[in-house]
N, C-alpha and C positions, 0 to 999 in steps of 0.2 A: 767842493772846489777849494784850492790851496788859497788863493788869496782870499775868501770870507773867512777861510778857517782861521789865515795869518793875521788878518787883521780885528776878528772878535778876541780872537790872543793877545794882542794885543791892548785891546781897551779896557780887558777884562784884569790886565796885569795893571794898569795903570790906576783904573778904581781901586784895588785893592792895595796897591801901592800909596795913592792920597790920604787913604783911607787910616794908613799905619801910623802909629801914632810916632814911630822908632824910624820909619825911612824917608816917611813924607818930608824931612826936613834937609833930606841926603839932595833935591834937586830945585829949582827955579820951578817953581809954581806956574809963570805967567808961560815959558820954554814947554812945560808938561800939558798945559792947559791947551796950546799951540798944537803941539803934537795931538790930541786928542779929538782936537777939533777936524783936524787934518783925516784926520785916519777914521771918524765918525761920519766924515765927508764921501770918504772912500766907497765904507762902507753901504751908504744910504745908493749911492751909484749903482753898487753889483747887486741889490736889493731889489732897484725899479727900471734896472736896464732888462730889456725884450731880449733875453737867450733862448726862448725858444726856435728851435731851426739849429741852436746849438753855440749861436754868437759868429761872429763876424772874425774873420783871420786877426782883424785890427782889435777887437773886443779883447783876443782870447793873448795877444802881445799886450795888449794896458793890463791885464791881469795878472801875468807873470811880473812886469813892475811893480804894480802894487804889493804882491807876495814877495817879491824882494826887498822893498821898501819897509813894509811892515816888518820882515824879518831882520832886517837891519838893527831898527830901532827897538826891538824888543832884546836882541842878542843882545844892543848897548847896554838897557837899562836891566834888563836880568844880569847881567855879570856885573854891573856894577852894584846893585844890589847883596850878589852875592859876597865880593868883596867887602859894603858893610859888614853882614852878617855873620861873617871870618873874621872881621879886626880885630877882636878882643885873642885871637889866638896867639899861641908865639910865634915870631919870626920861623921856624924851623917846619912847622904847620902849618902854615900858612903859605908859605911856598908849595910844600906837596900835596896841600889842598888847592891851590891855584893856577896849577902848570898846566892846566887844562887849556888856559886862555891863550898861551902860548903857540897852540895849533892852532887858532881861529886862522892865523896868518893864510892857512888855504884855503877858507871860503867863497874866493874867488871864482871858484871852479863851477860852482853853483849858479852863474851868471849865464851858461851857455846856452840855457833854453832864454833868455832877454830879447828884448829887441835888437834888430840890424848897431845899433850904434854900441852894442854892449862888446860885439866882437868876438873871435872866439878865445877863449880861453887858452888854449894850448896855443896861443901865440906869443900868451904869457910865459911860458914853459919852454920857451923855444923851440916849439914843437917837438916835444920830448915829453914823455910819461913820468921822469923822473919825480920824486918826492922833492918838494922845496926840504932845504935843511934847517930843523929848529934851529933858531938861535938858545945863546946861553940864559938860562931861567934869570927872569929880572922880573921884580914883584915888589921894591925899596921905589917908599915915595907914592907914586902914581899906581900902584898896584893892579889889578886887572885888567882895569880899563884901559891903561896906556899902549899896550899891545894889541888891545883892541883898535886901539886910533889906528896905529899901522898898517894892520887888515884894512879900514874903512880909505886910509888913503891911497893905498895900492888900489883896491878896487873902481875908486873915482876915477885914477889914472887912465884905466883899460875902459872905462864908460867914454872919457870925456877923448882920449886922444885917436883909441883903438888901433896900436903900436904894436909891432911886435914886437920889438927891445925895448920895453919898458926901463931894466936894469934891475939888478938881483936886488934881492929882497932886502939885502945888508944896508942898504943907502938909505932904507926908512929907520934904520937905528938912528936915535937921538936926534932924530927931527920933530920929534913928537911936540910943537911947539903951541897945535892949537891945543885948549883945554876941552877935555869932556865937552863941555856944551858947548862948543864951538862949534863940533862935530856936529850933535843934535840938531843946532841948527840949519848945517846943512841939511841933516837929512827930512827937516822940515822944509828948505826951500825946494828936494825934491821934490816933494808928496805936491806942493803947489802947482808944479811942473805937470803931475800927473793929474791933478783935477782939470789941471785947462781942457789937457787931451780924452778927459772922459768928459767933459762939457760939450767937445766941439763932436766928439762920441753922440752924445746925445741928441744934437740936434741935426746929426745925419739920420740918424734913427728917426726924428718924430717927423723928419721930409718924407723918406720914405714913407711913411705910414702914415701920411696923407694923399700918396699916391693910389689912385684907383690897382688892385689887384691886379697882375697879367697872368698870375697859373690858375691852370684849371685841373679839379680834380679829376679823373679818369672815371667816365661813366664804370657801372657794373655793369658784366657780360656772364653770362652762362654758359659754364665749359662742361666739356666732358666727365670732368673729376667728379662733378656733382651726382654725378646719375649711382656712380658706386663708391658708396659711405664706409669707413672704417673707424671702430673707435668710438663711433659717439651713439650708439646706437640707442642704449637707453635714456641717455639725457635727450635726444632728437624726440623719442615717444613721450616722454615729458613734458619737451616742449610744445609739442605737436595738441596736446590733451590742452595743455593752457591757453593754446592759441585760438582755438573749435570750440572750447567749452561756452555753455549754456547762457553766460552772463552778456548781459545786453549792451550793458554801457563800453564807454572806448575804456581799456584797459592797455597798461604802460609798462612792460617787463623787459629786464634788464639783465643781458648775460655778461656776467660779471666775472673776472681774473688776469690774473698776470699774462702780461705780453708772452706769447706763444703760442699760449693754450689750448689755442681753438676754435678763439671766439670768432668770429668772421666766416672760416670753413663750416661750424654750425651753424652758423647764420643763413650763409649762402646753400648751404643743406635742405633749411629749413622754406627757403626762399624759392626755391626748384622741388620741392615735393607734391605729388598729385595730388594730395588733398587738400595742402595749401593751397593750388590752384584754381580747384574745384570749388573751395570753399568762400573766398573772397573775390570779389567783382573788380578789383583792382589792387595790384603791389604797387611799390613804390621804395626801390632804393638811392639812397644815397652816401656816400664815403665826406666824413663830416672832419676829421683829423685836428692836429692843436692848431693850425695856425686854420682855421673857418674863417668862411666866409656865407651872413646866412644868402646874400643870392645867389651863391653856386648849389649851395644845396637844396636851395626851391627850382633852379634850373634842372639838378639832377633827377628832382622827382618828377618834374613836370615830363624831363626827357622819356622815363618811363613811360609818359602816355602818347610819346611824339608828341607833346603839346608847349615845348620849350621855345622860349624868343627871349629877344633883348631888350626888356622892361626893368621898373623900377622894380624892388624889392615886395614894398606894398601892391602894384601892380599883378608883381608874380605870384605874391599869396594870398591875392583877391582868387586870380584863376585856377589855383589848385585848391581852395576853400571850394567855390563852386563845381569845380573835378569829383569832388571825393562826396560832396553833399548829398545824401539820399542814397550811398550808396557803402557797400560792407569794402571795407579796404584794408590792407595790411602795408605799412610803412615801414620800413628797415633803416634807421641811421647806426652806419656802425664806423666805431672807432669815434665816437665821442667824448672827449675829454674838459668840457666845463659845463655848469650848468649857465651859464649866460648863452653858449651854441644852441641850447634849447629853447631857453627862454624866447630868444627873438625868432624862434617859427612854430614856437606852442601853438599861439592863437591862428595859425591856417588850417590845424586839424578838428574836423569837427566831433561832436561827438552826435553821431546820427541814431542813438538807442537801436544799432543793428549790428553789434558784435565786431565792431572794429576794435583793430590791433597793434600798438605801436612796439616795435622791437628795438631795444640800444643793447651795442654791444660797449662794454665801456673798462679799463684797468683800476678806474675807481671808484671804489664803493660810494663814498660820500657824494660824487655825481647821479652815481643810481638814487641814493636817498635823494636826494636835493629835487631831483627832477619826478619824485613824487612814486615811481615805479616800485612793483614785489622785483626783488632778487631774486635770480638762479646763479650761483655761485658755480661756474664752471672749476671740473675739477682736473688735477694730473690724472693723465690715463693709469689703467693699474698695467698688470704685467701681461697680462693675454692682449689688451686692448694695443699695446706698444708696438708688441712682437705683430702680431695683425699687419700694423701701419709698415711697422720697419721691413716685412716683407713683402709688401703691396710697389714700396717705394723702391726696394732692393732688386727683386727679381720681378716687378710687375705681373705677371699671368702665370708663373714658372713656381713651380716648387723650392723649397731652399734646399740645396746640395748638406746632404746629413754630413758630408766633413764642416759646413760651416756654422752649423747650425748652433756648436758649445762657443764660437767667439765671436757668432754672432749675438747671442741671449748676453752674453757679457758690453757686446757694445749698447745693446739696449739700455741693457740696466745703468749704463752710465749717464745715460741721457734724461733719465732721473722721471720719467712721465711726462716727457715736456714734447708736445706733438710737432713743435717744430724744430726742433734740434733734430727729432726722428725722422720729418721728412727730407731737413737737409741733409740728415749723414746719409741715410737709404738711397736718396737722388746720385750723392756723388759717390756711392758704389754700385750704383747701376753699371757704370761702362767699366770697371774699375776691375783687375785683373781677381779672379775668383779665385783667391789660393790663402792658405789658413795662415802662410805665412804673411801675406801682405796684410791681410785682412787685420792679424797682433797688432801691427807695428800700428794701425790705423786706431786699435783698440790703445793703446799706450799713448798714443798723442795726441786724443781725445781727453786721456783721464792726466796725464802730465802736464801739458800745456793750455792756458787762455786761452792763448793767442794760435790756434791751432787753424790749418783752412778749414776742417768743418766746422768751428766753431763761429768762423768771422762772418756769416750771411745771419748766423740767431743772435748775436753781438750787436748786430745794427739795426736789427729790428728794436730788440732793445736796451738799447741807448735814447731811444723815443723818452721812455721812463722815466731815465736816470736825468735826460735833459728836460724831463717837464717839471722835476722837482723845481721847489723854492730854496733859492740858496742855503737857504738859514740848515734846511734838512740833506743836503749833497755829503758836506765833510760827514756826518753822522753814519748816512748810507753807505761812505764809499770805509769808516772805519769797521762795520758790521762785516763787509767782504774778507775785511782785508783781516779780523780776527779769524773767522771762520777756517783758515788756514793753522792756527793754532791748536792748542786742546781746546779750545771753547767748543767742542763739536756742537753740543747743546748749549746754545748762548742765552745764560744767565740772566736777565734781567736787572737786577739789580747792583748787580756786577759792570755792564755796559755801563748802568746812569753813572757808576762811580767812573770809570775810565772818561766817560765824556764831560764830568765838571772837573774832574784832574787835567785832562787835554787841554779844558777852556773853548769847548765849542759851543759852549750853552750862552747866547743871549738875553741875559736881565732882563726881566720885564713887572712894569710895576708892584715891585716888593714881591713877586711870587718867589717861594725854593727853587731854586733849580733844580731838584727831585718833580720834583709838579711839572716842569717846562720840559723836562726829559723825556715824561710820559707821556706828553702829548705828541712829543716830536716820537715815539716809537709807534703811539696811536694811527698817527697819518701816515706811515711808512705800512703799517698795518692794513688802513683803508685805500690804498695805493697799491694795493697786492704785492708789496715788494718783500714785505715778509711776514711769516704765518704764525700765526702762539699754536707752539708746540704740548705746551704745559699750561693748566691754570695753577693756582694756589687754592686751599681748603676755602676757602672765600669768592672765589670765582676771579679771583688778582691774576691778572697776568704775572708767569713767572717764570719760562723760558720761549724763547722762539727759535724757528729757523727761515734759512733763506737758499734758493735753490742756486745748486752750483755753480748753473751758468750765470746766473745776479751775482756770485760770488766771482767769475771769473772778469763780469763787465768789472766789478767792483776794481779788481788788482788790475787791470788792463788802464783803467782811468788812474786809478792813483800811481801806477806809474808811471803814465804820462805826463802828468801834473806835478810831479814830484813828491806828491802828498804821504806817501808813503813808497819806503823799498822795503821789496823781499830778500833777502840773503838767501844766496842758494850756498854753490861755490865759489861765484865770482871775487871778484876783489872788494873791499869795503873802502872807501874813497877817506873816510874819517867827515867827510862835509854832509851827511844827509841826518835830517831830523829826528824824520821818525821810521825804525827798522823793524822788521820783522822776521825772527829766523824761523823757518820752514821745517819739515821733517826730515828735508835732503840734508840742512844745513845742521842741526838739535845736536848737539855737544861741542862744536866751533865755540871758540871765545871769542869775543867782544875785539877787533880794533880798538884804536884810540878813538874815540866819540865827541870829542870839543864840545860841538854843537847838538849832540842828541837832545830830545826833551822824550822821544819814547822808545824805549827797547822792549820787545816782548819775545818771549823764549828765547834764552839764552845761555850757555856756561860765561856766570860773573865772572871776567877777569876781577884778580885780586887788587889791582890798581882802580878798580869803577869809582870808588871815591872820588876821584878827578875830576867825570864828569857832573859839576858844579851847576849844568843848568839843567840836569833832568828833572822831570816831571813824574816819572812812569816807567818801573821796573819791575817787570815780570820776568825772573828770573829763576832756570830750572836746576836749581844748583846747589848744593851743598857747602852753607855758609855762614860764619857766625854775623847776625843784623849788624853790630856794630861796624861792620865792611861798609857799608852805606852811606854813613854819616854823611861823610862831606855833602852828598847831594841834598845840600841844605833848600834846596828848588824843591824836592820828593814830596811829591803829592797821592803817591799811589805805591805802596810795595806791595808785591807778592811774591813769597817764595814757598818751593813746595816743598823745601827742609829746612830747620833754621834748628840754633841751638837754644836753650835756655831763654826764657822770655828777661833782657836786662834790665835794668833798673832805672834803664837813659832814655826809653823811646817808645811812642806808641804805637801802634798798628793795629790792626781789627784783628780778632781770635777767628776765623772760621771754624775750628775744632783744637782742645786743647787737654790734656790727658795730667791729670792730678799736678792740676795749678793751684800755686797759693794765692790764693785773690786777700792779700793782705793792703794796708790801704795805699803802701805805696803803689803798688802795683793799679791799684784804680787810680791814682791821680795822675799815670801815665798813660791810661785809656781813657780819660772821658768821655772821648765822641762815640766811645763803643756802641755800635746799634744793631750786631748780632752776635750772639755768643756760645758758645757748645761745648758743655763741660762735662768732662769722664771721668770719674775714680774709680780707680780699680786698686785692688790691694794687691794684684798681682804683677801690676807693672812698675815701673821705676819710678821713682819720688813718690813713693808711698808713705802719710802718716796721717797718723790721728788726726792730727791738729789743724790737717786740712779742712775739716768738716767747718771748724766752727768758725773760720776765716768768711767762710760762706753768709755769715753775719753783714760783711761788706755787700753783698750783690746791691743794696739800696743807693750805694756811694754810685753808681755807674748812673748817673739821671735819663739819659740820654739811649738807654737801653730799651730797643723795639723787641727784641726776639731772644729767650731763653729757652736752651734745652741742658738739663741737667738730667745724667745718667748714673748711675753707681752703684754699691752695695753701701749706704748711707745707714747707718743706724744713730740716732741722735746717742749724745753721748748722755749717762744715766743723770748727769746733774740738769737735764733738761726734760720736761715733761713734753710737753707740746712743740709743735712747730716754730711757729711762730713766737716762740722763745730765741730760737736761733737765727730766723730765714724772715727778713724781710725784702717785699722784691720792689724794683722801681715803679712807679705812679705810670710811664709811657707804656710799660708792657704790655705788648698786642695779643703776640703768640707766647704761650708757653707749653713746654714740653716734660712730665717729670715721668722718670724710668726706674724702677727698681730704687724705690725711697721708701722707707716704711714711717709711714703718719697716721693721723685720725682724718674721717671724712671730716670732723670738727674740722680738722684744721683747714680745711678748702673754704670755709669762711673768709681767709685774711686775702685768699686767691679773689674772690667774689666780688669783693671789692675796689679790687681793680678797675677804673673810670674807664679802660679802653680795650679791656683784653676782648681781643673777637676770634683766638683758637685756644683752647685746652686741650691737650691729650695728657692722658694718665696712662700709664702702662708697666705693667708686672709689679705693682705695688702692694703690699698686705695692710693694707687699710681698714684699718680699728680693730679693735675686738668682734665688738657684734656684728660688723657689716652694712651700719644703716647708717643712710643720708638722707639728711634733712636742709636744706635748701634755705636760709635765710629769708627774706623776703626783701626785695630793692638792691637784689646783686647781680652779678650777672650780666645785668644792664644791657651789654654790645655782644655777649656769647653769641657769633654765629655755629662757629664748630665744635663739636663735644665728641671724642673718642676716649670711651675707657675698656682698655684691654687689658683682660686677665689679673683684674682686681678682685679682692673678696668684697663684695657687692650683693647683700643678701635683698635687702629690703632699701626702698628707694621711695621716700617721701617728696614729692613734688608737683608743683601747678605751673600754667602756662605763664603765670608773673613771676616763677625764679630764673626763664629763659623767654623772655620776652620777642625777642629778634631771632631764636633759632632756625638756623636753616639746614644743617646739616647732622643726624646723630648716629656715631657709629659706635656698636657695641659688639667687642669680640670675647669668645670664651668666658662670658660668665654663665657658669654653669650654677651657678645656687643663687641667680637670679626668680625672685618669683614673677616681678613682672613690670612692663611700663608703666609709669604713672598714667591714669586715662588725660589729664592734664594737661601733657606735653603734646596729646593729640588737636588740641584746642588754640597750640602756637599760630597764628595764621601766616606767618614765614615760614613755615617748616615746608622743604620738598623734599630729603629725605631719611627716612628709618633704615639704616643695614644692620642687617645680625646674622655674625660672623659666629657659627657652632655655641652658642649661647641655651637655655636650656629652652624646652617644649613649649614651658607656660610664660616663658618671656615673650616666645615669639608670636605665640596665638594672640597674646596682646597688641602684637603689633598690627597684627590681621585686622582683627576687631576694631583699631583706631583708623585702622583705611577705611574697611565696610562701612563705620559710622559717619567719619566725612561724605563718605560718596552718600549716603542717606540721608542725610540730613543737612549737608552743605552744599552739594553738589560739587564739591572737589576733589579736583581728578589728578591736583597734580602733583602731591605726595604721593611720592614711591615705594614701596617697601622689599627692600632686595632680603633675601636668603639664604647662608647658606646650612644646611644640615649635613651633619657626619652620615654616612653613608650607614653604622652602625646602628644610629637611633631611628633613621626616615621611618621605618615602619614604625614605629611608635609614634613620631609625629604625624603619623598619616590618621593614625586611628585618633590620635588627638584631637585633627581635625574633621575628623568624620562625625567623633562625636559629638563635639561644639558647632556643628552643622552650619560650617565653614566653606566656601570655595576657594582655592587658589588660583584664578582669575587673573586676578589684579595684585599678582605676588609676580617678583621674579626671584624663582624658585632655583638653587645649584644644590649639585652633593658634594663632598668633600670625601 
């Protein structure tokens, strides 16, 4: 939501502003402290106010004040910030780093989603589109800010009178009489304004919700639909097997996934099947939803056995305790979303040692856990199962007409597995004219539009979701949609957490990183089935995810309602919106003037972007020398996918970077570096020697998690050893070295490493003889080991040189003789791969599984294989003869 995002922005600018040792001194302490208190106030409101249901008309107008308020006062004190941080420039620079502030003047415009009293806007404009006209640059004396007051007093004007001849803009020249804080405190005596009305908010709120309930949920009824199933037929035998099985006691399972899914239609599947029926002496459903209540849904079950009245709670779950007693029952609560709805009608179900059943369907996981149940992870249909549904719904009893049949699979496929987008499009081309031509246009406005009618009945189903989140997790959710429109197709992980502490949506919490608060907040977004890890990491780290299109379309549908975000297509760009995002319709458009941006993503940088003085966040797809940038002395985040020459004034993170001198200037521009990807090549440009031994720096970077270093490295002859040259940072996790020629000796200085938990080694000529010997106390955190295509003859080692291993891949080492029996002994280890490596490498591996499963009973080391198609017969007779099975191998040929 825009106003928790505006306002954690806000206090998160302000801490970090007290905090400077250089600006803390630029404002009134007791003014900021005011402010802070205000806006912490705010916050704590939109935190423990009841949105479920979605907020109240009145709720969702104090919101938009708030988000204006907050925005207000953060545009004050970032531009005036900015303006410190510009002083020492010259007059001549400082102008054309500051004319940015000079557009604020139309922020105005931004006002027209406000309350009734804010007025429209274009009354301001005398109802005309027209551009107000800059004034002449003026930035002597009062610098920034002063043009800033202009804006903030026009704006008061259109709140406080709501005129529509205000008078031109010209008349706020040289009135500018209140000071900066003058102003602040205005916009502190709003924020007090608006606590009253979220106070008198509140306690309309806790009247209601002392008021006895008046809806009721809608009993279950069993229709037609049930009798003929599509789509779910093997998760239904599954469920069917868990529900009948042999085990006596009450047992609690939980069909778990994202709004649409299924889960209800397999429920109700499961609920109407004859051997359900057959099997239990009594059902029992109920529709349990966010806003429960536990005596409707003890009324509901009761209603099940006609045996419902108007008793107390404990009354009613006296009588359906004694219903169910002594007797095998099947209970259904679906659409369940907390575990407190459970908690207060747990204790009515008994548990009668007669193979009772309790079924929740529920959207999230941690309520499954919580409430004690196994999961069944309801899945997206695949493509037979869709097509199935989307013609069940499309022509009911009728075959599909083979002209429509290619645009039909195509609308399928858009629908991405999602069983109720497929029944709502299928529904509304039941009556819908059969013709390949209409049926495109249906297929294009599906995949073009949100905001599409087939899209608006699966939208509102869920929005349930997006409105059960906790605030703190909305702006996160709704910025995940709102990338996914970008290249992020596969969204990054590590990438998001930076975007979202650059944004400033991450809330502080005692002394923890806000890398730690980021991942919990994708955790719960995770257990909320709102988005799925696409990717682990060699360690089992989450390291990409996704999220389904229509999550993505609620996502941009909400954020532009909210104003949280706009998409640029072709429309006009107004210059007043925050945060932009250009689209694939829009990808090579330049940039408007942006005053107020703090985020632009995909973009052609105009050459003027300097100006914009309060960004935060520029992802820009553009060919550009960094130094263009500068002025956005606010940048908290660059990405560009071309840049020139790394200069000698600025930092930024390396994602990948081709025959860099890492000399020391150059690392005391990067310190925060914490990933880094380096290539030498002699055959591409800035090729020299000299680059090598520069490599001597990498220890300067402290701060350095992740090293991949590629190249045709030969140490230079006045260097024997590695580690003459190459020392790496104390933090490094992951490292990656390619085509480097050392001694295994030298992975000694690697070993040592306190935190490394991946190695790969790969196409290295390592030592002369080929043998490694393994120090002893190193290693320490090594979860993942990959060496490929090393000279690796002999291999000395015990389970105390890789104590925590969990992962070992070994490719083409072909004059490998064999694993150490040692590494079989790791008790972390689950798995061995060997990737065309030689005969008696891999029989060894064989022999370390057979001996665990012998003599440990462990099952859960793996050992994958694969063999060249040339040698199998050899390794077969290998194995024959070492009277061997491959059982417990997963065996490939290459």
């Amino acid at each position: 939501m825009a106003a928790y995002a505006a306002l954690i922005s806000l206090l998160n600018n302000i801490q970090q502003m007290m905090n400077h040792p250089n600006l803390s001194t630029s404002f009134h302490n007791n003014q900021i402290q005011s402010l802070e208190e205000k806006a912490a106030l705010l916050l704590d409101f939109i935190e423990t106010y009841n949105y479920v249901g979605g907020g109240s008309e009145e709720a969702q107008d104090l919101e938009s004040l708030m988000a204006s308020a907050a925005h207000t006062a953060e545009d004050m004190i970032e531009s005036h910030i900015v303006n410190q941080v510009l002083l020492p420039l010259s007059a001549d620079d400082r102008e054309a780093a500051l004319s940015f502030s000079l557009y604020l003047q139309k922020k105005s415009s931004i006002e027209k989603k406000n309350a009734p009293a804010v007025g429209d806007v274009d009354q301001f404009h005398g109802g005309s589109n027209q551009e107000i006209e800059e004034p002449a640059p003026h930035v002597a004396g009062g610098g920034c800010w002063i043009n800033f007051m202009q804006l903030i007093k026009r704006k008061r004007a259109i709140q406080e009178k709501n005129e529509a001849a205000v008078g031109d803009v010209d008349q706020f020249h040289g009135e500018s009489n209140l000071s900066y804080f003058d102003y602040l405190r205005q916009i502190i005596e709003d924020m007090d304004a608006i606590i009253e009305k979220a106070n008198e908010l509140k306690e309309k709120q806790r009247l209601r919700e002392d008021q006895p309930p008046t809806h009721s949920t809608p009993l279950y009824t069993e229709t037609r639909e049930e009798s003929g199933m599509v789509g779910f037929h093997d998760e239904l035998i599954q469920l069917l097997d868990e529900l009948t099985g042999h085990r006596s006691n009450l047992q609690i399972i939980s069909i778990v996934g994202m709004g649409g899914m299924g889960k209800t239609t397999l429920a109700k599947h499961i609920y109407a099947n004859q051997l359900i029926i057959e099997h239990f002496d009594i059902r029992a459903w109920a529709t349990v939803s966010q806003q429960y209540n536990a005596k409707q849904i003890l009324q509901q079950l009761l209603s099940s056995q006609g045996k419902s009245s108007d008793k107390t709670v404990d009354e009613l779950g006296e009588q359906l305790y004694k219903t169910l007693s002594g007797r095998r029952y099947l209970i259904i609560l679906d659409d369940i979303w907390s575990f407190e709805a459970w908690n207060e009608v747990r204790c009515f179900f008994p548990d009668n040692g007669s193979g009772s059943r309790i079924l929740l369907t529920t959207r999230l996981s941690d309520v499954a856990n919580d409430c004690g149940s196994s999961c069944f992870q309801k899945n997206l249909l695949d493509e037979v199962e869709s097509w199935q549904l989307f013609c069940k719904k499309a022509f009911q009893n009728e075959d599909c007409p083979s002209e429509l049949e290619k645009v039909g699979r195509e609308i399928v496929k858009l629908c991405k597995g999602l069983a109720l987008t497929i029944v709502v499009i299928g529904g509304s081309l039941l009556n819908s004219p059969r013709t390949v031509g209409y049926w495109k246009n249906v297929a294009e406005d599906i995949e073009s539009s949100p905001n599409s009618k087939q899209k608006d009945e699966s939208l509102d189903v869920l929005f349930s979701s997006y409105n059960h989140l906790p605030p703190r997790l909305k702006p996160c959710f709704l910025h995940i949609g709102v990338l996914k429109l970008t290249n992020y197709e596969n969204l990054h992980i590590s990438r998001i957490i930076q975007l979202w502490i650059a944004e400033g949506f991450l809330k502080s919490n005692g002394g923890r990183v806000l890398e730690e608060i980021a991942e919990d907040y994708l955790k719960e977004l995770i257990d909320r089935n709102l988005i799925l890890v696409s990717k682990r990491s060699k360690t089992g780290k989450m390291k990409r995810f996704d999220i389904h299109d229509l999550l993505r379309d609620l996502c941009l549908k909400v954020a532009e309602q909210q104003g949280f975000f706009h998409v640029i297509t072709q429309g006009p760009v107004l210059g007043t919106e925050r945060r932009l995002v250009y689209n694939n319709a829009s990808r090579g458009r330049e940039t408007a003037k942006l005053p107020l941006a703090r985020s632009i993503m995909e973009c052609e940088l105009r050459k003027d972007a300097y100006k914009y003085g309060l960004l935060r966040v520029l992802d820009a797809q553009s060919h550009i020398a960094i130094e263009e940038s500068f002025g956005c002395v606010n940048l908290r985040y660059l990405a560009l996918s071309e840049h020139e020459d790394l200069p000698s004034s600025v930092s930024l993170t390396l994602g990948y970077a081709v025959n860099l001198r890492l000399s020391e200037d150059v690392c005391k521009i990067i310190p925060n570096i914490k990933k880094l990807n380096l290539e030498y090549n002699r055959e591409l440009q800035g090729w020299d020697a000299s680059l090598i031994e520069c490599l001597c720096n990498l220890d300067r970077l402290h701060k350095l998690e992740s090293l991949k270093l590629r190249g045709e490295i030969r140490w230079c002859h006045m260097y024997s050893q590695l580690n003459e040259i190459l020392t790496f940072p104390r933090l490094l996790n992951k490292l990656s070295l390619s085509m480097i020629d050392f001694d295994w000796d030298d992975l000694t200085m690697i070993g040592s490493l306190p935190l490394l938990e991946v190695l790969e080694v790969q196409y290295n000529n390592l030592g002369r003889d080929g043998t490694w010997s393994p120090v002893n106390g190193q290693f320490q955190r090594l979860k993942f080991l990959k060496i490929d295509q090393c000279s690796l003859f002999c291999w000395n080692a015990d389970s105390c040189h890789f104590p925590i291993l969990e992962k070992l891949l070994l490719c083409w080492l072909t004059m490998l003789e064999e694993i150490p029996w040692g590494i079989g002994e790791i008790p972390t280890l689950k798995l061995i791969h060997l990737d065309c490596c030689s005969n008696s490498a891999t029989i060894s591996a064989i022999k370390i599984k057979d001996e665990q499963l012998e003599y440990q009973d462990n099952d859960d080391l793996q050992i994958q294989v694969i063999v060249d198609d040339g040698q199998m017969k050899s390794f077969m007779a290998m194995v024959e003869t070492e009277g061997l099975t491959l059982n417990n191998v997963q065996l490939h040929t290459f």
